[in-house]
N, CA, C and O atoms as CSV, one atom per row, in Angstrom:
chain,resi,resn,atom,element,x,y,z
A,1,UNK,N,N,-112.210,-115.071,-86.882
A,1,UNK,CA,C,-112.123,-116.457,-87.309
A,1,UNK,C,C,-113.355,-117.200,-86.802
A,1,UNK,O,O,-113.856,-117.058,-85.687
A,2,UNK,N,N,-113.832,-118.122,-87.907
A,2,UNK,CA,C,-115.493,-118.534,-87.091
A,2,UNK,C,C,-114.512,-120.277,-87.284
A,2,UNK,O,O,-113.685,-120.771,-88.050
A,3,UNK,N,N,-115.130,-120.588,-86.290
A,3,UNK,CA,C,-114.974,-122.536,-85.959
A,3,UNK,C,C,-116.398,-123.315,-85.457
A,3,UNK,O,O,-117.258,-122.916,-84.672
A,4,UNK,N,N,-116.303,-124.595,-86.225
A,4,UNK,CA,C,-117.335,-125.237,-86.030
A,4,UNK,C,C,-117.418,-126.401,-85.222
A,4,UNK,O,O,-117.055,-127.495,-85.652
A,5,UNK,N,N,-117.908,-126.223,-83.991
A,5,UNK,CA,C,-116.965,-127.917,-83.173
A,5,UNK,C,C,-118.696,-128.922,-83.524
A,5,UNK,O,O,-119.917,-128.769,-83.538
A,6,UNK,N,N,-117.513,-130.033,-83.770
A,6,UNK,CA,C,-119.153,-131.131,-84.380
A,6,UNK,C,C,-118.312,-132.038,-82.791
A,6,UNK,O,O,-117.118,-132.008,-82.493
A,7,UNK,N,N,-119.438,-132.752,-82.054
A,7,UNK,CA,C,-119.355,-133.802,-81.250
A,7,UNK,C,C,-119.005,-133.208,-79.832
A,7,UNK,O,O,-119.158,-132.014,-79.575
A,8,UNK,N,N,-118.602,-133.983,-79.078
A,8,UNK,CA,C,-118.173,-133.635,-77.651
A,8,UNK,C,C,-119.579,-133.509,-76.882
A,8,UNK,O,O,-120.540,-133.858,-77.567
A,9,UNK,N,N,-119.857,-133.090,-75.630
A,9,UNK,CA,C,-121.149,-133.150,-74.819
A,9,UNK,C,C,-121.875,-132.385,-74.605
A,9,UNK,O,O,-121.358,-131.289,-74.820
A,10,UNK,N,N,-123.176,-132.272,-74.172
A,10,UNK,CA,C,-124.498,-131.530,-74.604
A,10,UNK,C,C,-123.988,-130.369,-72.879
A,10,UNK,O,O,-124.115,-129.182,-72.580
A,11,UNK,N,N,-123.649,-131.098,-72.476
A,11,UNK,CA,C,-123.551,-130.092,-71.015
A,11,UNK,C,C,-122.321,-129.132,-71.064
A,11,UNK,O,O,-122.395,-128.053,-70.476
A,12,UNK,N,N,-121.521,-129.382,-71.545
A,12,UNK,CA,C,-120.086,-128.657,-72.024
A,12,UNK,C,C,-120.083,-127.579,-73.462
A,12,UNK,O,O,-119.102,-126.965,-73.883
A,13,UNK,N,N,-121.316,-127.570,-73.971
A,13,UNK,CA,C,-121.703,-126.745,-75.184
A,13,UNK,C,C,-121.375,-125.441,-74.533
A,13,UNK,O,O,-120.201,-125.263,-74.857
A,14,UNK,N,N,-121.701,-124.556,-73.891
A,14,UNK,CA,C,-121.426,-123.794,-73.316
A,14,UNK,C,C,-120.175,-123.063,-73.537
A,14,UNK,O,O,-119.876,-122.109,-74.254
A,15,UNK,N,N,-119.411,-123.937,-72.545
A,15,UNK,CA,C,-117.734,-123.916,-72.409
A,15,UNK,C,C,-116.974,-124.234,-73.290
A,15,UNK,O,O,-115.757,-124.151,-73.124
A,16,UNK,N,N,-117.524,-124.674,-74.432
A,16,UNK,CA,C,-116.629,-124.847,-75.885
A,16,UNK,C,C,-116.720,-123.830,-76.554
A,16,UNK,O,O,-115.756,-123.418,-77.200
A,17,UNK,N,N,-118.082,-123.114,-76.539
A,17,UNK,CA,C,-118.345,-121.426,-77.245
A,17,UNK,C,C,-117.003,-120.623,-76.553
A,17,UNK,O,O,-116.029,-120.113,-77.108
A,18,UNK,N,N,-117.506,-120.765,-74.532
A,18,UNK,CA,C,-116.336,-120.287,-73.978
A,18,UNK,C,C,-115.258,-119.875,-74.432
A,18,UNK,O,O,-114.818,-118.754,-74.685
A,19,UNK,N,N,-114.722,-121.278,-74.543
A,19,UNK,CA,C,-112.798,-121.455,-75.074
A,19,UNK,C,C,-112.766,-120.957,-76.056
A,19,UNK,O,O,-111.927,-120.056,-76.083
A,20,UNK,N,N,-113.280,-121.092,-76.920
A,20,UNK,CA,C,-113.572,-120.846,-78.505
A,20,UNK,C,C,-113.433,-119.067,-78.705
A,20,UNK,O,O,-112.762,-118.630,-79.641
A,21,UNK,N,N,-114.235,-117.991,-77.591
A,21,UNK,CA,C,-114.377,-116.884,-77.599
A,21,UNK,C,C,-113.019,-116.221,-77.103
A,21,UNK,O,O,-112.501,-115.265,-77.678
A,22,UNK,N,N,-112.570,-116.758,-76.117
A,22,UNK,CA,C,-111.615,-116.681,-75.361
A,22,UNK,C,C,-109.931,-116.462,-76.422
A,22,UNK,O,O,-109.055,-115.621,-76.218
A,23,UNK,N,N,-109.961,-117.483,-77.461
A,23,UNK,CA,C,-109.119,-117.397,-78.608
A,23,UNK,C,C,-109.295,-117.054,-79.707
A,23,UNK,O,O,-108.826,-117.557,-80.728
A,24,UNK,N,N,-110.382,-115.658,-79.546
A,24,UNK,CA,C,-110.914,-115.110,-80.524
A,24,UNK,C,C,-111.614,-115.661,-81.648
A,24,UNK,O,O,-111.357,-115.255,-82.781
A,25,UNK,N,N,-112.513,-116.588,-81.430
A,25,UNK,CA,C,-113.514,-117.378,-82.471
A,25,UNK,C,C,-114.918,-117.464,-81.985
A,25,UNK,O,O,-115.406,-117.737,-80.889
A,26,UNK,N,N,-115.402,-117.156,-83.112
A,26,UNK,CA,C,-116.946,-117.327,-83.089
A,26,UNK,C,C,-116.669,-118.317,-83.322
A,26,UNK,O,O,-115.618,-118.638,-83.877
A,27,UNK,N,N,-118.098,-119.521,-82.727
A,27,UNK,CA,C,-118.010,-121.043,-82.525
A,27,UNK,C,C,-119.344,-121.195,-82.719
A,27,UNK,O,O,-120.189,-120.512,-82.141
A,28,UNK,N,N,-119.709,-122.544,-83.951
A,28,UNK,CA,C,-120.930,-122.433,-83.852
A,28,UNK,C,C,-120.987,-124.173,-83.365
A,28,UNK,O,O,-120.398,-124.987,-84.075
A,29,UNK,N,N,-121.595,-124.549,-82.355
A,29,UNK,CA,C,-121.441,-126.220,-81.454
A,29,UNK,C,C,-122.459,-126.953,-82.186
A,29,UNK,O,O,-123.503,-126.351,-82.434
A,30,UNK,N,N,-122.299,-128.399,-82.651
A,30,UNK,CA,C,-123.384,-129.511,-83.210
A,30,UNK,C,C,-122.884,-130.595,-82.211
A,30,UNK,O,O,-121.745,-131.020,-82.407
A,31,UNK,N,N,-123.900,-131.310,-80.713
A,31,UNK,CA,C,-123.006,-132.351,-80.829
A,31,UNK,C,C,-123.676,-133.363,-80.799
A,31,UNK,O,O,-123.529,-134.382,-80.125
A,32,UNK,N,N,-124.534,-133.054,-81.642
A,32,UNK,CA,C,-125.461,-134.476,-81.970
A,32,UNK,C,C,-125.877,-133.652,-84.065
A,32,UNK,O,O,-125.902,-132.510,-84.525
A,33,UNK,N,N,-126.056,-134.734,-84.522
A,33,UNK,CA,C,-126.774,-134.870,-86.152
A,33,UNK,C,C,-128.083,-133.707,-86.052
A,33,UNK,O,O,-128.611,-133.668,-84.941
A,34,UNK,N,N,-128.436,-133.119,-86.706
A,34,UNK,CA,C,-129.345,-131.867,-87.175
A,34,UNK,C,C,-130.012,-132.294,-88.223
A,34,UNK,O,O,-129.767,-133.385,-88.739
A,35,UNK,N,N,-130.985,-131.434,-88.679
A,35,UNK,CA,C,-131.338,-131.736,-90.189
A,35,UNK,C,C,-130.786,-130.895,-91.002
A,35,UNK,O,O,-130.470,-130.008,-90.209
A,36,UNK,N,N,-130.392,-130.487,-92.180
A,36,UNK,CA,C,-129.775,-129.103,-92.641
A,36,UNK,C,C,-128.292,-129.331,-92.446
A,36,UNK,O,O,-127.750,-128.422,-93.075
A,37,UNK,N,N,-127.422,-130.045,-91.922
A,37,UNK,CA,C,-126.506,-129.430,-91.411
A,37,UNK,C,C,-125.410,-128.776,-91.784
A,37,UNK,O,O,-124.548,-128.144,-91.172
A,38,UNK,N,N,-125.723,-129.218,-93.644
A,38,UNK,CA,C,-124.861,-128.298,-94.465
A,38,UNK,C,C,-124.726,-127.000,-94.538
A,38,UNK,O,O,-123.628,-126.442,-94.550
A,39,UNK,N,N,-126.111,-126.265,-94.608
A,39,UNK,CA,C,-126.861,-125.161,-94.511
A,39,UNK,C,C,-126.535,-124.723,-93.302
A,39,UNK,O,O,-126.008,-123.618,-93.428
A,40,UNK,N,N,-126.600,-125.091,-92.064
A,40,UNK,CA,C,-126.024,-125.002,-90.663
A,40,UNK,C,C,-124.631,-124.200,-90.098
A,40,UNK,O,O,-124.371,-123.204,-89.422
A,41,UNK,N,N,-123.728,-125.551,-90.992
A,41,UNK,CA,C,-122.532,-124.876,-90.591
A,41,UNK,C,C,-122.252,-123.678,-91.561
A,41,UNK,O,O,-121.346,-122.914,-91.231
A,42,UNK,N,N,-122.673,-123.527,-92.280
A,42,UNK,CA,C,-122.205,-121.977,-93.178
A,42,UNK,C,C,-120.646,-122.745,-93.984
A,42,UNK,O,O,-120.322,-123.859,-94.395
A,43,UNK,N,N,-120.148,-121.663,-93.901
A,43,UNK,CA,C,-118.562,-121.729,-94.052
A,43,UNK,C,C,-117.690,-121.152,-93.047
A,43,UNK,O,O,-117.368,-119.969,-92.929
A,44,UNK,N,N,-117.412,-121.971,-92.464
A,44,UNK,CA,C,-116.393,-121.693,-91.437
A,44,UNK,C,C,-115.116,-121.879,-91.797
A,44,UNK,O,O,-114.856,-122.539,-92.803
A,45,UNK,N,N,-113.949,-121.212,-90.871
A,45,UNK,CA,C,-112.819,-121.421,-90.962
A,45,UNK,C,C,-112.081,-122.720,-91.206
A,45,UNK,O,O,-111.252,-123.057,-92.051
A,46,UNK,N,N,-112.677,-123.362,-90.145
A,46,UNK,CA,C,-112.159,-124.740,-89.874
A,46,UNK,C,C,-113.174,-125.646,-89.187
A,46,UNK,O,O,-114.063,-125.020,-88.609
A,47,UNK,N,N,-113.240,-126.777,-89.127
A,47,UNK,CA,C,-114.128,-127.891,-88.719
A,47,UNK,C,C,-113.127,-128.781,-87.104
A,47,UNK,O,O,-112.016,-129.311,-87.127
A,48,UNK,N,N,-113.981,-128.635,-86.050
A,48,UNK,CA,C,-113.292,-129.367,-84.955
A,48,UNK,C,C,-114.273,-130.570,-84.975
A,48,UNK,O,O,-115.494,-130.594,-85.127
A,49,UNK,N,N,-113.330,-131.599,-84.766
A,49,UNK,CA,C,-114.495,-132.941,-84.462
A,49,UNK,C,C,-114.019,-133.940,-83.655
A,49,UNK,O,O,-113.165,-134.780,-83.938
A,50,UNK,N,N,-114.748,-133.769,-82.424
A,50,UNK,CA,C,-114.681,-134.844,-81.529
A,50,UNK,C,C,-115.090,-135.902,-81.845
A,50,UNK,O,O,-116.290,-136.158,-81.953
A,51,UNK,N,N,-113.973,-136.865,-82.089
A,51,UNK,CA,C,-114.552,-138.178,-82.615
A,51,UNK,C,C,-114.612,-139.323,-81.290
A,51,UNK,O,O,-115.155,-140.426,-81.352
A,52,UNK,N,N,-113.892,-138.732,-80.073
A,52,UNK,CA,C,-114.602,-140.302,-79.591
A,52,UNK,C,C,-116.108,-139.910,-79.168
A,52,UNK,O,O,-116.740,-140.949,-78.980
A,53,UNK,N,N,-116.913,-138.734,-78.949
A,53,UNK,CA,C,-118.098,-138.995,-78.725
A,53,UNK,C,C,-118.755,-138.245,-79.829
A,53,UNK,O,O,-119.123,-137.083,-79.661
A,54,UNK,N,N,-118.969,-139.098,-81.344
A,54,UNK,CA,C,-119.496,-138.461,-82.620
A,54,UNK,C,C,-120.400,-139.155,-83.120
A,54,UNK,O,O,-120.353,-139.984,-82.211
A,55,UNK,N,N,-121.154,-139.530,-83.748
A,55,UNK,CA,C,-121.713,-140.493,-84.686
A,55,UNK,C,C,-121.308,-140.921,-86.134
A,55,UNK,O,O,-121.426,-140.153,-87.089
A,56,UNK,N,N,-120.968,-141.813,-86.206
A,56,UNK,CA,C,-120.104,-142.012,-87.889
A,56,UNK,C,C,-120.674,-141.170,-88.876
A,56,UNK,O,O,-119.954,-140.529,-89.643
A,57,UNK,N,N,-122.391,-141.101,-88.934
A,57,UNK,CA,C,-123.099,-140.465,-89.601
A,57,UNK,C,C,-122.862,-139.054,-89.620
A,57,UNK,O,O,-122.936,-138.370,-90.641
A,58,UNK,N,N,-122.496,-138.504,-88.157
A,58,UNK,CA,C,-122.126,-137.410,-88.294
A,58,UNK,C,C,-120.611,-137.014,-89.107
A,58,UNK,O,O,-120.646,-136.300,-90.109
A,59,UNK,N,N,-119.581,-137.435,-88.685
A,59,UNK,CA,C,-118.620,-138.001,-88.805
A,59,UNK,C,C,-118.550,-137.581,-90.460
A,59,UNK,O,O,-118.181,-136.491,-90.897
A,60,UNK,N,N,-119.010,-138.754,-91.254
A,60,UNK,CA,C,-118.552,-138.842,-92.680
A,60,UNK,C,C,-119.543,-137.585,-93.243
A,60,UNK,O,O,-118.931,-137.130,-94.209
A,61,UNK,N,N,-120.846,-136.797,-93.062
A,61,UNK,CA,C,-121.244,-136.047,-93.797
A,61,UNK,C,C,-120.400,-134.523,-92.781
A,61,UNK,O,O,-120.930,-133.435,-93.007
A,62,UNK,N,N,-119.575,-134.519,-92.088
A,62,UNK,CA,C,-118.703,-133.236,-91.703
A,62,UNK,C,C,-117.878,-133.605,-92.979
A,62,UNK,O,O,-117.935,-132.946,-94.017
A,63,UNK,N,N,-117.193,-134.595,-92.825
A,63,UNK,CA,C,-116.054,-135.010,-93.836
A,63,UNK,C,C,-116.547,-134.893,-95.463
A,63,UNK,O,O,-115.731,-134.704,-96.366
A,64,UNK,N,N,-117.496,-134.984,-95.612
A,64,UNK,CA,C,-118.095,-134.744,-96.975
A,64,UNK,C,C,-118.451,-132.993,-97.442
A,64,UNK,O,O,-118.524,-132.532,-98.581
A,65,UNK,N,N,-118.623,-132.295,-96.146
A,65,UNK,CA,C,-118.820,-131.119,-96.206
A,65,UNK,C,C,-117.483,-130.254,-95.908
A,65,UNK,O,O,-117.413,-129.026,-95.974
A,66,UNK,N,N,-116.736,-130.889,-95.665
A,66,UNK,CA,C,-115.448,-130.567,-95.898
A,66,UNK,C,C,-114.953,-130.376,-96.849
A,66,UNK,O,O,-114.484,-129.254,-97.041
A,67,UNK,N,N,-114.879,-131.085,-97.550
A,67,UNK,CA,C,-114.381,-131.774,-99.129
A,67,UNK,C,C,-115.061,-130.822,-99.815
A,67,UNK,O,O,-114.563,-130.084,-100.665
A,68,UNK,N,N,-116.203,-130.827,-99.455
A,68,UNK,CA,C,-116.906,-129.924,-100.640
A,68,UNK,C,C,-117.013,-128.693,-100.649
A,68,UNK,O,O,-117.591,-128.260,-101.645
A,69,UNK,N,N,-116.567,-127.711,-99.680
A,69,UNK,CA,C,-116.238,-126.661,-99.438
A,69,UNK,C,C,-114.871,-126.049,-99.202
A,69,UNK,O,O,-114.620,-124.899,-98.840
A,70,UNK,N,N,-114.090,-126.977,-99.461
A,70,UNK,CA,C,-112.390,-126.846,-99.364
A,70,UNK,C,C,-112.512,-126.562,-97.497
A,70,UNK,O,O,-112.011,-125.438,-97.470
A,71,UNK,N,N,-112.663,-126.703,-96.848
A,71,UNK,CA,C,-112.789,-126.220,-95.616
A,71,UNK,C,C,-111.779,-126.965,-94.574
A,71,UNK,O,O,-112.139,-128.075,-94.183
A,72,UNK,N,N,-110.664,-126.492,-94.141
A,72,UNK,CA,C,-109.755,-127.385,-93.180
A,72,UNK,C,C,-110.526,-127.803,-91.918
A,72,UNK,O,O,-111.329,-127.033,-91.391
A,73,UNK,N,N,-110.224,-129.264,-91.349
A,73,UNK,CA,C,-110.583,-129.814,-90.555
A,73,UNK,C,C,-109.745,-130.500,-89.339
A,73,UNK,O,O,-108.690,-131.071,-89.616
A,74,UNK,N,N,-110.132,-130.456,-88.213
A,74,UNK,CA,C,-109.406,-131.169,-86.966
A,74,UNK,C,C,-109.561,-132.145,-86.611
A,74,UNK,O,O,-110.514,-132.091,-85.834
A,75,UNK,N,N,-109.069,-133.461,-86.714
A,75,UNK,CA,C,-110.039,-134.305,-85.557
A,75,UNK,C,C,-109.223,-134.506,-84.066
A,75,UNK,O,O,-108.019,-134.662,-83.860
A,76,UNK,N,N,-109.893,-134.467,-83.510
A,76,UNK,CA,C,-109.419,-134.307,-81.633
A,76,UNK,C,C,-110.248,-135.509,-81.250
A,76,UNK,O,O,-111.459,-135.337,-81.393
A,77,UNK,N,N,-109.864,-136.699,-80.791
A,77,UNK,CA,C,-109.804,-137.777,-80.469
A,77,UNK,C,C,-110.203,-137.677,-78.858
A,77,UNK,O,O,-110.560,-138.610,-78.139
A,78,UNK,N,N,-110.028,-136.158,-78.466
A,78,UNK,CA,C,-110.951,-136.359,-76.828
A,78,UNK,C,C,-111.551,-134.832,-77.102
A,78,UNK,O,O,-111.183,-134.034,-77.963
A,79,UNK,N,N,-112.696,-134.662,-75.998
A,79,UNK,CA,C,-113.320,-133.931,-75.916
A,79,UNK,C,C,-113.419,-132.919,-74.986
A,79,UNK,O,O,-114.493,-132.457,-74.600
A,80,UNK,N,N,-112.211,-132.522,-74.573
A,80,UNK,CA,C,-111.903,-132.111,-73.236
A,80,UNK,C,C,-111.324,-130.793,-73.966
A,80,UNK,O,O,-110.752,-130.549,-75.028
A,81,UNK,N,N,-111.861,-129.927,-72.610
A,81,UNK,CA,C,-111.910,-128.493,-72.749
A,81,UNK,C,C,-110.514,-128.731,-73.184
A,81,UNK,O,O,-110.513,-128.574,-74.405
A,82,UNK,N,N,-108.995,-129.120,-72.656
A,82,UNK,CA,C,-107.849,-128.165,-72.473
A,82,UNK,C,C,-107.446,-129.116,-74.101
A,82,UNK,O,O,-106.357,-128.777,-74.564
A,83,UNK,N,N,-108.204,-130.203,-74.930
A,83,UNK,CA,C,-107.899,-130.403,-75.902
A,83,UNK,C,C,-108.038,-129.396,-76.769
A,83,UNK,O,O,-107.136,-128.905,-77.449
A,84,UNK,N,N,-109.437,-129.011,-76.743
A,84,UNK,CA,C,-109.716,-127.541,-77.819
A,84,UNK,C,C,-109.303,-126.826,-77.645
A,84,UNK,O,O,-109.286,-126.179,-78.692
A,85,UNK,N,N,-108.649,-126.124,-76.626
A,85,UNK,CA,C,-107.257,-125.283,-76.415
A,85,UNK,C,C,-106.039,-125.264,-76.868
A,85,UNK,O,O,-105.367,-124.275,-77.160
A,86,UNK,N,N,-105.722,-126.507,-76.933
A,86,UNK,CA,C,-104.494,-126.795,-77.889
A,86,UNK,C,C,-104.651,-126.849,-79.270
A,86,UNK,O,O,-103.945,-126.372,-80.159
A,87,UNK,N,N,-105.479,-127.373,-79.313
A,87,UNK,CA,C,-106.094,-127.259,-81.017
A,87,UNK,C,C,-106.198,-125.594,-81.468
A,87,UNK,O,O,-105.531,-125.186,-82.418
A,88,UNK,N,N,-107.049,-124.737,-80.736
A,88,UNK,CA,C,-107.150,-123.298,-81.285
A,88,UNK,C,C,-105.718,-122.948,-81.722
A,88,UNK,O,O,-105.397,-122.459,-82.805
A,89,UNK,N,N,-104.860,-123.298,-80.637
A,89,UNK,CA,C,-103.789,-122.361,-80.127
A,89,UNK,C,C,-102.805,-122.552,-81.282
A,89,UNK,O,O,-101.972,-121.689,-81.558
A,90,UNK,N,N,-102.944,-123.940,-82.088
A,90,UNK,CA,C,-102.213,-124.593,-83.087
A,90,UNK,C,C,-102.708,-124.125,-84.333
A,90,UNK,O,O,-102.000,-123.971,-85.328
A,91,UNK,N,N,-104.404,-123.811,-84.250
A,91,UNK,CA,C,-105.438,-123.304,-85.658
A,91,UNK,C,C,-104.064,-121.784,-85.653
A,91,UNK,O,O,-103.101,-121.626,-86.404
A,92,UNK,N,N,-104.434,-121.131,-84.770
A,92,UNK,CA,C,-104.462,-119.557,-84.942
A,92,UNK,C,C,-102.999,-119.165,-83.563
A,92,UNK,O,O,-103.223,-118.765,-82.420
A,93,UNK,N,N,-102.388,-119.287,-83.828
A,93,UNK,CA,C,-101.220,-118.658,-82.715
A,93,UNK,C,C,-101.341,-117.222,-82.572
A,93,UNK,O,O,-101.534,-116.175,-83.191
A,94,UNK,N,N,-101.026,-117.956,-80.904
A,94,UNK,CA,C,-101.775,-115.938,-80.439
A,94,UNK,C,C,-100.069,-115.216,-80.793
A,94,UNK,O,O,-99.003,-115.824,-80.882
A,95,UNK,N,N,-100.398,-113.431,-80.965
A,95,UNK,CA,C,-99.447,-112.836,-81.342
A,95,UNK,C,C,-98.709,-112.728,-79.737
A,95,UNK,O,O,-97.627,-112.158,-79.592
């Protein structure tokens, strides 16, 4: 399963691949705007998006690249490791 986390913090990039590996997902991290970023995210499983630390800009062209790729999306309202944990655990339930 590949996941794409948009937002959350430049020092915690790391530890979101981490968690992410940990519940069996390749993770590819944006948490700032790119150029490309359509091209970027590929097609992933699902879209995670930390919206309290996002940019609207970022924000509405995830949401547009959503739409346009049929691609399910999360939004997680904090950015904290044990949030994206609950979120995976809800994407993909372990057996």
């Amino acid at each position: 399963m590949s996941v794409v986390v948009l937002g959350g913090h430049e020092r915690m990039e790391k530890l979101y691949k981490k968690v992410c590996k940990k519940h069996g997902c390749r993770a590819k991290v944006f948490t700032h705007m790119k150029t490309n970023l359509e091209k970027r995210i590929g097609c992933p499983d699902c879209i995670i998006l930390f919206t309290d630390v996002i940019s609207h800009k970022l924000t509405n062209t995830a949401m547009k690249i959503s739409k346009k790729k049929d691609i399910p999306k999360v939004r997680l309202h904090n950015s904290s490791l044990n949030t994206l944990e609950k979120a995976l655990k809800e994407i993909k339930p372990e057996n």
